[in-house]
N, C-alpha and C positions, 0 to 999 in steps of 0.2 A: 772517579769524576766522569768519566766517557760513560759509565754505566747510567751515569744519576740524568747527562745530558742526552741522552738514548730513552730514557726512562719519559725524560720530558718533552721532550718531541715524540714519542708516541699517542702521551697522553693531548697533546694540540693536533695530532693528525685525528684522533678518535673525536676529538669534541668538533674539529671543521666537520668532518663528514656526516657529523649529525645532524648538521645543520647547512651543508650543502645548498638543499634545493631553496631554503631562503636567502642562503647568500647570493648566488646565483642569479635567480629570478626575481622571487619579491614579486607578492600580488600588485595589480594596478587598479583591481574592484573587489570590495568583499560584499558578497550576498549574506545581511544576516541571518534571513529567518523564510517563509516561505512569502512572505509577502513583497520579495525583494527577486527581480532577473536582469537579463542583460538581452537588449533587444536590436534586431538589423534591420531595417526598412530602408529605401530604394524612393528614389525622388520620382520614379515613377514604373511603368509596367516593362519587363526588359524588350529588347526586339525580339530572341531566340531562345535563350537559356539562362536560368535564375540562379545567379550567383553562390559558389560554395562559400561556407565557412566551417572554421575549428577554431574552440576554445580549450585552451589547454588553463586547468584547476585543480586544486589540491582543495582537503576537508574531508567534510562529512560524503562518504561512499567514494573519495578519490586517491592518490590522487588517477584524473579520467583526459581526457577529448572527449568535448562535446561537439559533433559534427552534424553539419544539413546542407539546407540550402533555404536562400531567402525566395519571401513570396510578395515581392515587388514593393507595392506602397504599401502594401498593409504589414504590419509589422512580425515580424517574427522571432520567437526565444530561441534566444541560442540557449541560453541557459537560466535557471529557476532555483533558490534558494529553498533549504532546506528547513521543516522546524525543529529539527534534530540537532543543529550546529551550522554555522557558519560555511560557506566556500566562497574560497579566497580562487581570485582568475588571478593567472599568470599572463597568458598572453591569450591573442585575436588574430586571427587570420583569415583575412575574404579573400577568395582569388574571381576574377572578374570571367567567366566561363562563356558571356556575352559576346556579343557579334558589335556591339558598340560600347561606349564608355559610359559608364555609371556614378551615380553619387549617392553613397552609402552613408548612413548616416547612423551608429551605433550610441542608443543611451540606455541608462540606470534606469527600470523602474523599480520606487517603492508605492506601493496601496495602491498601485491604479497611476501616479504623478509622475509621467516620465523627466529625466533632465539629459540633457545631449552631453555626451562626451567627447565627441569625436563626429568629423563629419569631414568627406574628403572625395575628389571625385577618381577613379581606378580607369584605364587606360583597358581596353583591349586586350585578356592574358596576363595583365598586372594583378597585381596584389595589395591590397591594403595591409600592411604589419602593426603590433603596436606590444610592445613588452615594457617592461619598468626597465632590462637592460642598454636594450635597444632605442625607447622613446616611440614614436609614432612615423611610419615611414610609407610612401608610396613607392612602388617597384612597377617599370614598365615588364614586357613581355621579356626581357633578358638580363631580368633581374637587377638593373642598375633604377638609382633611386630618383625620382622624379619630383618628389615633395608634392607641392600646391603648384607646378606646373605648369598644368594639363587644364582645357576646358571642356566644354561639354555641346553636345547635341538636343536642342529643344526636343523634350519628348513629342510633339504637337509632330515632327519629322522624322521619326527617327526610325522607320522602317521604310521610310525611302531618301533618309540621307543619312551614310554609315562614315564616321570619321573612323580612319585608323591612324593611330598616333604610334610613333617613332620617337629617338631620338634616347639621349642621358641625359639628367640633370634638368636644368633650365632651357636649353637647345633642343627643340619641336621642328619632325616634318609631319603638319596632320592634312592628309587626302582624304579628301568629302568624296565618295561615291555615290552619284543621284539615280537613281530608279522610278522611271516616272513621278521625280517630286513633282509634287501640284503649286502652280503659282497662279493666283487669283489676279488679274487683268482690269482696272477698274475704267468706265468708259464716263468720264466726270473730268472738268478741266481744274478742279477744287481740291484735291492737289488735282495736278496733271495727269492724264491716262495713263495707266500702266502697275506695278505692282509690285511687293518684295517680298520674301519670303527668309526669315531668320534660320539662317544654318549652324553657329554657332555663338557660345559665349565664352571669352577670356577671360582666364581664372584676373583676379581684380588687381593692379598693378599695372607699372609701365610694361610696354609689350614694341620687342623690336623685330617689324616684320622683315626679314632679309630677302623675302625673293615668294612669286606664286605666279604660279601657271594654272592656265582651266583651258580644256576641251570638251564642250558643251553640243548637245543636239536639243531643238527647241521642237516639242510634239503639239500643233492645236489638237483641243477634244471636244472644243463647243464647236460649233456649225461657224462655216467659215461663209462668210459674205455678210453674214446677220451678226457677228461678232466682231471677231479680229478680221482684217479682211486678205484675204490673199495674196502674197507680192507685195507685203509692206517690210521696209525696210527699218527696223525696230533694233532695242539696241538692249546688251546684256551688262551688265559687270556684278565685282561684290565691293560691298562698302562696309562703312562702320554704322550708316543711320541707312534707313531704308527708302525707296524709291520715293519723290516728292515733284520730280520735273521732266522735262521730257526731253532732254540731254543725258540726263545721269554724270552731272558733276560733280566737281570737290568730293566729298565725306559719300556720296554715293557709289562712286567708284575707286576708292580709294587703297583698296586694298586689292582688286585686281580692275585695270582701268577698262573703261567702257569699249565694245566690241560690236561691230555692224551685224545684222542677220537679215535675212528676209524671213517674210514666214511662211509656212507651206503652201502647195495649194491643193494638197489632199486632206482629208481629212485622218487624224490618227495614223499621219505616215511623218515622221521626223524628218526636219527641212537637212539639209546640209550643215555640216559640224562647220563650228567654228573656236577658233581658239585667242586665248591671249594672256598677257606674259605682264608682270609687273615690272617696269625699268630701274628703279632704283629704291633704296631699300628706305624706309621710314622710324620715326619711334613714336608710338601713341600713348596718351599717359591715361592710365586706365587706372590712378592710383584713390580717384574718389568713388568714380562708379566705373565698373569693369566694361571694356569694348566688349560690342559683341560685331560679329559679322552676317552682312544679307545678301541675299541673290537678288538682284535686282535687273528688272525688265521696265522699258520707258518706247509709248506709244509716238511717234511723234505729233503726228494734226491727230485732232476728234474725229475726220474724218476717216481715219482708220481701223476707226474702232467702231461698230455700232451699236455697240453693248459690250455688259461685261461680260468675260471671256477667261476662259482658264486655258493653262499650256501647263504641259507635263516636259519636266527637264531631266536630259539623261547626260552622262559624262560622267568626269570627273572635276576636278578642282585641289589642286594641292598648292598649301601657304605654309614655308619654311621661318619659321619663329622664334626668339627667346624673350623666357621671362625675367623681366631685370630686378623683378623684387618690386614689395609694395612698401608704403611708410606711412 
């Protein structure tokens, strides 16, 4: 009897192991034929360094890792079906190799007709995962899982304003570092003089901001006397909507409150830093259309303005956050 149950638990250890690597894994894409790949494109050009990937795939010639690197918008194969037989993908792996956050966006193409599978924004150092065991997961810089998050940086800024995103889970510290960003100065009282500039956008859901600091230097680069005029006492914050009055109220500053400056009176020489602190913490419901956040600069009189004018902003900006889920 021990020999007969020896006998048959050998024969269940030989038939699992054959079938191992589908137990296991299990594809989550099959590429039929050659008319069939699997593609990575990028919501836009990186600031520094184009993102890795590997696919890992059994079939025909595997099973392999298929490994590169993406080429920003324009799409790129990771991987291209055979017409010799089928390859079945296992799993996907981007790691974000960038200097700022990314939105990757992985689909199926057949005959030319891409369809999205997947689309997610990757953190700094993070990783986009996605396996049939696992499911589909975002990972910060130390490996803990961040899901949907995380937001992003308008590409229109994004090689002179770099988010670096922290944090586990739902709970975000992301620091905006500005490097000569350009904010356009408009000298019109239709809205009111002055100007904003979108720094980021909150993945879509309620968003509870718990705390933000900024220390900011404000540079004129247009001519000063004929523009912005020297020794005006002008004023900064970030908000959810963008600069419209010449206070920088409510929703204008509402996510870091509005802050005094004067403005230079050299030209291309950065006025005196100044900083400010959010007092109390909020919740905004971003669950039909997702917040985003602006920098926002407010002229006071037209007579401070003579025209429009641009300032280049240097600092920092850090807004401590969590995502409470969307519905």
């Amino acid at each position: 009897m021990k020999v007969a149950r020896l006998l048959y638990l050998l024969i269940v250890l030989l038939v699992l192991s054959a079938f191992a690597p589908a137990f296991c894994f299990g594809q989550i894409v099959t590429l039929a034929d050659a008319n069939a790949s699997l593609t990575l494109t990028l919501s836009g050009a990186p600031s520094t360094t184009q993102p890795n990937y590997s696919v890992t795939w059994t079939g025909t010639g595997g099973p392999a890792d298929s490994v590169g690197a993406a080429t920003g918008a324009t799409a790129a194969t990771m991987l291209s079906g055979l017409a010799g037989g089928p390859r079945q993908v296992e799993s996907v792996h981007i790691y974000n190799a960038d200097s700022a956050s990314i939105t990757a966006t992985v689909k199926k193409v057949v005959s030319g007709t891409g369809t999205t599978l997947l689309s997610a924004t990757v953190p700094v150092a993070g990783s986009l995962r996605w396996s049939k065991l696992e499911g589909i997961k975002v990972l910060d810089a130390s490996g803990a899982v961040v899901a949907n998050s995380t937001g992003s940086v308008p590409a229109a800024v994004t090689s002179t304003c770099v988010a670096t995103e922290t944090g586990s889970g739902g709970l975000r510290s992301t620091k905006f570092t500005f490097t000569n960003m350009p904010v356009s100065l408009r000298d019109t009282t239709a809205p009111a003089q002055g100007g904003g500039q979108q720094i980021y956008a909150f993945p879509e859901g309620r968003i509870y901001i718990i705390g933000a600091t900024g220390t900011v230097t404000v540079t004129t680069t247009s001519a000063i006397a004929t523009t912005l005029n020297t020794g005006v006492s002008a004023r900064w914050g970030v908000g959810t909507v963008t600069q419209a009055n010449t206070t920088l109220a409510t929703t204008e500053q509402d996510l870091l409150p509005v802050t005094t400056f004067t403005s230079g009176t050299t030209i291309n020489v950065a006025n005196t830093a100044t900083t400010a602190a959010l007092a109390s913490p909020a919740v905004f419901d971003g669950t039909s259309t997702a917040k985003q956040a602006f920098f926002n600069i407010s002229v006071p009189t037209a007579t401070d303005i003579d025209a429009d004018a641009t300032v280049a902003i240097n600092g920092t900006v850090t807004i401590v956050w969590a995502f409470l889920g969307d519905y």
